[in-house]
C-alpha positions in Angstrom: 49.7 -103.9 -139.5 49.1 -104.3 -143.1 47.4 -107.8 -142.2 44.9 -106.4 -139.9 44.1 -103.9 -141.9 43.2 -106.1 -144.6 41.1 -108.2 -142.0 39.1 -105.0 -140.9 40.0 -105.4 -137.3 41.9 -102.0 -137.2 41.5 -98.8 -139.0 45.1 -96.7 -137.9 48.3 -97.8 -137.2 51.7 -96.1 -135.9 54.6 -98.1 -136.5 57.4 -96.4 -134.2 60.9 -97.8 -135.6 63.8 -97.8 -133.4 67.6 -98.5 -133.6 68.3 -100.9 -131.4 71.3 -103.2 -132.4 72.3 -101.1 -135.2 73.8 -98.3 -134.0 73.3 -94.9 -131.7 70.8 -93.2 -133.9 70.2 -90.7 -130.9 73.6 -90.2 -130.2 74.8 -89.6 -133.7 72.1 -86.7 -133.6 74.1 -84.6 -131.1 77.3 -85.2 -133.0 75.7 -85.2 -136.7 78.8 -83.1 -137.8 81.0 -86.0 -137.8 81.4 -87.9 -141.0 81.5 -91.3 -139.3 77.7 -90.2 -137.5 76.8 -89.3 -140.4 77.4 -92.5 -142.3 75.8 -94.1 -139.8 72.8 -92.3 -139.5 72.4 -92.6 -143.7 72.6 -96.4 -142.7 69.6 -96.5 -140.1 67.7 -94.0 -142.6 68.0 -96.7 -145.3 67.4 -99.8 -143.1 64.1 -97.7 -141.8 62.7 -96.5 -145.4 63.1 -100.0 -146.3 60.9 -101.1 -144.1 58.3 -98.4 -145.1 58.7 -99.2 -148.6 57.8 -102.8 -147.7 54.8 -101.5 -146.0 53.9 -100.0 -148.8 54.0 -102.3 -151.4 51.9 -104.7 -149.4 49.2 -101.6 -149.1 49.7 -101.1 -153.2 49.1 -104.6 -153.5 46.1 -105.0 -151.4 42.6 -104.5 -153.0 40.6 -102.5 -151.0 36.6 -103.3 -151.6 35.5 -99.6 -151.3 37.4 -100.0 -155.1 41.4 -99.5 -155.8 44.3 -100.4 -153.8 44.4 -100.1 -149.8 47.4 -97.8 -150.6 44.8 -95.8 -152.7 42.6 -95.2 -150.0 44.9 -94.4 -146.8 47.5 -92.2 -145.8 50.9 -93.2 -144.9 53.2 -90.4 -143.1 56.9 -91.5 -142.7 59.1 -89.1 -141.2 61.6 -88.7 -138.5 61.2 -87.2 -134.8 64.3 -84.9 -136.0 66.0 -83.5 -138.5 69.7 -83.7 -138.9 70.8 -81.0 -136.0 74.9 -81.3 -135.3 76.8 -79.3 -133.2 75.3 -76.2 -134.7 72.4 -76.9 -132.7 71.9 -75.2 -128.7 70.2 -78.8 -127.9 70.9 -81.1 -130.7 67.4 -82.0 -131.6 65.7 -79.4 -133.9 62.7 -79.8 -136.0 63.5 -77.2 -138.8 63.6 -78.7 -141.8 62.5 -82.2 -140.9 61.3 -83.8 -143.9 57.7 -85.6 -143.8 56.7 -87.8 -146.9 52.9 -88.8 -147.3 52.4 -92.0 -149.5 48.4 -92.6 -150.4 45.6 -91.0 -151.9 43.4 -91.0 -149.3 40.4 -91.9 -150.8 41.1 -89.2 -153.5 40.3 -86.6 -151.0 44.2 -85.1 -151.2 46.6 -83.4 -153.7 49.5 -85.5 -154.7 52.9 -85.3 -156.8 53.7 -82.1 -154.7 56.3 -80.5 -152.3 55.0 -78.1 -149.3 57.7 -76.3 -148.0 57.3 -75.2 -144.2 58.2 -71.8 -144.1 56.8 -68.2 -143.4 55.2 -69.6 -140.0 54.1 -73.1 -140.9 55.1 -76.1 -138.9 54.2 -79.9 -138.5 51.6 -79.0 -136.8 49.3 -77.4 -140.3 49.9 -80.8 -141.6 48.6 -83.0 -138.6 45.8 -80.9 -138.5 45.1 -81.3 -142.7 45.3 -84.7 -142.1 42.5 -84.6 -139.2 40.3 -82.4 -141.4 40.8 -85.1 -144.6 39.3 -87.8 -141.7 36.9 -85.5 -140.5 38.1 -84.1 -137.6 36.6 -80.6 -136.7 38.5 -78.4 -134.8 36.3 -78.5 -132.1 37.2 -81.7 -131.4 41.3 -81.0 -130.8 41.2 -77.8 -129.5 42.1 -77.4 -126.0 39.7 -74.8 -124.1 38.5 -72.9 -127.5 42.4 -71.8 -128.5 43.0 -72.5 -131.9 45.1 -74.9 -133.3 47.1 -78.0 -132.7 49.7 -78.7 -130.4 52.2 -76.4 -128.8 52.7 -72.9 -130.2 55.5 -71.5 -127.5 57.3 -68.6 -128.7 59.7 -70.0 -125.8 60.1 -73.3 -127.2 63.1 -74.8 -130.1 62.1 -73.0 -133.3 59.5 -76.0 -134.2 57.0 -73.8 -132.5 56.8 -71.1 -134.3 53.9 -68.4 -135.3 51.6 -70.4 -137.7 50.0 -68.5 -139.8 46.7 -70.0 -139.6 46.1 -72.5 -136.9 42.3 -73.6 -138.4 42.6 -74.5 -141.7 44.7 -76.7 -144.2 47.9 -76.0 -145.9 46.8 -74.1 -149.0 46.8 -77.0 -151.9 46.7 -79.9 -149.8 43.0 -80.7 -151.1 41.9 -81.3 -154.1 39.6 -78.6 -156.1 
């Protein structure tokens, strides 16, 4: 990805990473109260950041031509499809607590060096939309029929969806004054 970036010929890339040949990553979700699932999810988690890390230092060590790094001037979002659920869990995949790491500056355009915690009614789904706004996505243009917001907001759904506070604007610090 990193190389065709560098080449100009694309501008966005998702990198879905999956466990095949080293282990039941899926299965070890549904059971994650077992020590030996446990260990073995830590051991995908590692072999999968790795990979991200590599990604990234090609990125740092690109020179972009609009001036710093390609790293500098992109966003990188690495996180999981699930948090760590167990048996405590009615369906074994919960999104509570699932950590998200942005890498990148964005062109400048963001706040780094900071933690946003996703409580009193914020989900994923304030971030996703940040990031659109920081590209210059209006919310217009992801908006379904004129009701605010991004994605799925189900009262009836796995406690991902929950109220948002405010389903227009960015998480409060994610821009820089």
């Amino acid at each position: 990805a990193v190389a065709a970036m560098k080449c100009n010929s694309i501008r966005v890339a998702n990198i879905h990473m999956e466990e095949q040949n080293i282990g039941d990553h899926h299965g070890w979700h549904h059971d994650g109260d077992s020590a030996q699932n446990r260990q073995g999810m830590l051991g995908i988690d590692k072999f999968f950041s790795s990979q991200v890390a590599y990604m990234l230092q090609k990125l740092d060590s690109s020179v972009d031509p609009e001036g710093g790094t390609m790293l500098d001037n992109s966003i990188v979002m690495y996180g999981k499809e699930m948090s760590n659920a167990g048996s405590n869990s009615i369906f074994g995949h919960v999104n509570d607590n699932s950590e998200v790491v942005l890498f990148g500056g964005l062109g400048g355009k963001i706040k780094t060096g900071q933690v946003i915690e996703y409580t009193n009614g914020r989900s994923l789904n304030q971030l996703l939309m940040s990031l659109m706004l920081a590209y210059g996505v209006q919310p217009t243009d992801w908006e379904i029929n004129g009701a605010p917001g991004y994605g799925q907001y189900n009262a009836g759904m796995i406690s991902d969806f929950k109220v948002v506070v405010d389903k227009r604007n960015p998480l409060p610090g994610f821009f820089k004054a």
